[in-house]
N, C-alpha and C positions, 0 to 999 in steps of 0.2 A: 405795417407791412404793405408793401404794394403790390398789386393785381397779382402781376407776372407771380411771386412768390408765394401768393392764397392759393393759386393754381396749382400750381407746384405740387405743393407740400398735400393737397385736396388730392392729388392726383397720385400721388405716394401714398396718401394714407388708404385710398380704395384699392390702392391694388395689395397694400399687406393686409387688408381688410378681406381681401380676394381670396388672396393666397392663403391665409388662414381659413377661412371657409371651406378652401378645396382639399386643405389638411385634413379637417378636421371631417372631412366625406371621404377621405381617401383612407385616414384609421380607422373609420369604424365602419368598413367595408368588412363582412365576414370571413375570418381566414378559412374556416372548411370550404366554402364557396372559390376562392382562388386556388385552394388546396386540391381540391377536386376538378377545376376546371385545368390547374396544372398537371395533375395523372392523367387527365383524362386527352388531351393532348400531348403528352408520352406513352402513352399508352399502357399506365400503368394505375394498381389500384391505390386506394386512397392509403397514404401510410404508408410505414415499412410494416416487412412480417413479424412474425414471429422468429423468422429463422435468422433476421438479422441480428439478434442479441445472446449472448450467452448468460449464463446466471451462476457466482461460483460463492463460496459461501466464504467469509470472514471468519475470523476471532476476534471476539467482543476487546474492547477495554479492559474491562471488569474480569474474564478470562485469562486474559493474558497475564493480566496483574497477580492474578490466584495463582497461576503458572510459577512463575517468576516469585514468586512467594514461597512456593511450595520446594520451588530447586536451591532456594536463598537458605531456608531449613535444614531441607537434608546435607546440606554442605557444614551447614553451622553445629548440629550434630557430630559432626567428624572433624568439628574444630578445626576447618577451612574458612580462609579470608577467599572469598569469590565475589565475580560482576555475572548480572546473567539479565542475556537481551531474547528479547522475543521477538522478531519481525513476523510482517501478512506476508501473503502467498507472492508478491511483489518483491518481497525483501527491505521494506521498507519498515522503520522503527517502530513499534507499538509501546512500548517499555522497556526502561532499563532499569536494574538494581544495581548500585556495586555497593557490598557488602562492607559495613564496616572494619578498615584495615586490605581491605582487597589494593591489590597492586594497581599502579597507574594503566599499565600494558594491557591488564585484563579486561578495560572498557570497550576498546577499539574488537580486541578478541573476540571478546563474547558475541559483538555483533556479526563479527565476520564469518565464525562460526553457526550463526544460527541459520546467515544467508546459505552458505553454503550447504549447508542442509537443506531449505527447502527449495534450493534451486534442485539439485538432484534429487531430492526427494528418499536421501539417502545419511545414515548418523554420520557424521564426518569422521569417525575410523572406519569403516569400511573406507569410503573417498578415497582418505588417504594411503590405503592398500593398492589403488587404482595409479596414483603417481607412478608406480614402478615401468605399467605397459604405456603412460603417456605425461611424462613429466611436465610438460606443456601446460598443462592445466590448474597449476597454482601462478602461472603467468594472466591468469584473470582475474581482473580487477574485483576488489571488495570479497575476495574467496580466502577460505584458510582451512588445511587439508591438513588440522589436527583433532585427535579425538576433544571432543567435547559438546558437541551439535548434534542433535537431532529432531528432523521434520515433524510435527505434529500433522495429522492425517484427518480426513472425514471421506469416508467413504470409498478408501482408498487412495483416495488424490490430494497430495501435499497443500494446507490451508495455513501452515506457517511454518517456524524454524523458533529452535529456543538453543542458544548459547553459552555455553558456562564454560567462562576461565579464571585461573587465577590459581588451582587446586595444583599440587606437582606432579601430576602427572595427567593425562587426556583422558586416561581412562575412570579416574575418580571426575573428572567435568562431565562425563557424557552420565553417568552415576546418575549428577545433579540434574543434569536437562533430563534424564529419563521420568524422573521425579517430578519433576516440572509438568511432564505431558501424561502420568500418572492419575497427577491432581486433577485434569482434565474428562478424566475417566474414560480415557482411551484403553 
């Protein structure tokens, strides 16, 4: 190598030599310390509150599944082929059964059903009583305004939805979901 290029490459290697060193001061620089020096020039305290966060309670796995068990039974008892879904307060899927012999359609159902329950927070025959003053309202996406859905509850406030279809008629599906949030010991 000649001069010019010892230089060089000397002169590169000290500055990522550098530049690593002032990394490596610059992470392990205390976050409460720029934490605090940043509220403290907002004028604000360290942290968010308390009042920034809400706290809302789930159904377990394991619950849900008990659930969902429990409305798969009393359905199988009355020698019903049924699907039966359980969504969180979201309306998002926690479990689903469908029922040995249970129809294709019923899978879709069941869940749509159980959303629509805990979105209103209401058994989806009642709901569907509601179509008459605002027909509108099975124009929403992922909803279905027949009997068979009802909300599971804590404390008053919808914590999930359990959906049973498949049965012939809404009122023997809502039977099954009742059964379901039964087993709950609601």
């Amino acid at each position: 190598m000649n001069t010019r290029t010892r230089v060089l490459t000397g002169t590169a290697l000290a500055v990522a030599l550098g530049a690593g060193a002032f990394g490596a001061v610059s992470a392990s620089a205390t976050p409460a310390s720029t934490t605090a020096q940043a509220a403290a020039v907002a004028g604000k305290k360290d942290g968010p509150s308390d009042k920034d966060f809400t706290t809302t309670t789930h159904l377990t796995v394991d619950a849900a599944t008990r659930a969902a068990q429990a409305a798969l039974k009393a359905a199988a008892a009355e020698n019903q082929k049924v699907t039966v879904a359980v969504v969180d307060r979201n309306g998002n899927t926690i479990v689903t059964l469908r029922g040995d012999g249970a129809g294709p359609q019923s899978y879709e159902s069941a869940q749509r059903k159980a959303y629509t329950a805990v979105s209103w927070n209401a058994p989806t025959s009642v709901l569907a009583g509601r179509l008459a003053q605002a027909p509108n309202l099975k124009d929403i996406p992922g909803t279905l305004f027949l009997g068979g859905g009802t909300p599971v509850q804590a404390n008053g406030a919808p914590v999930a939805g359990i959906g049973v279809a498949g049965a012939p008629s809404g009122d023997l599906d809502e039977k099954f979901a009742k059964a379901g949030v039964d087993a709950l010991g609601q």
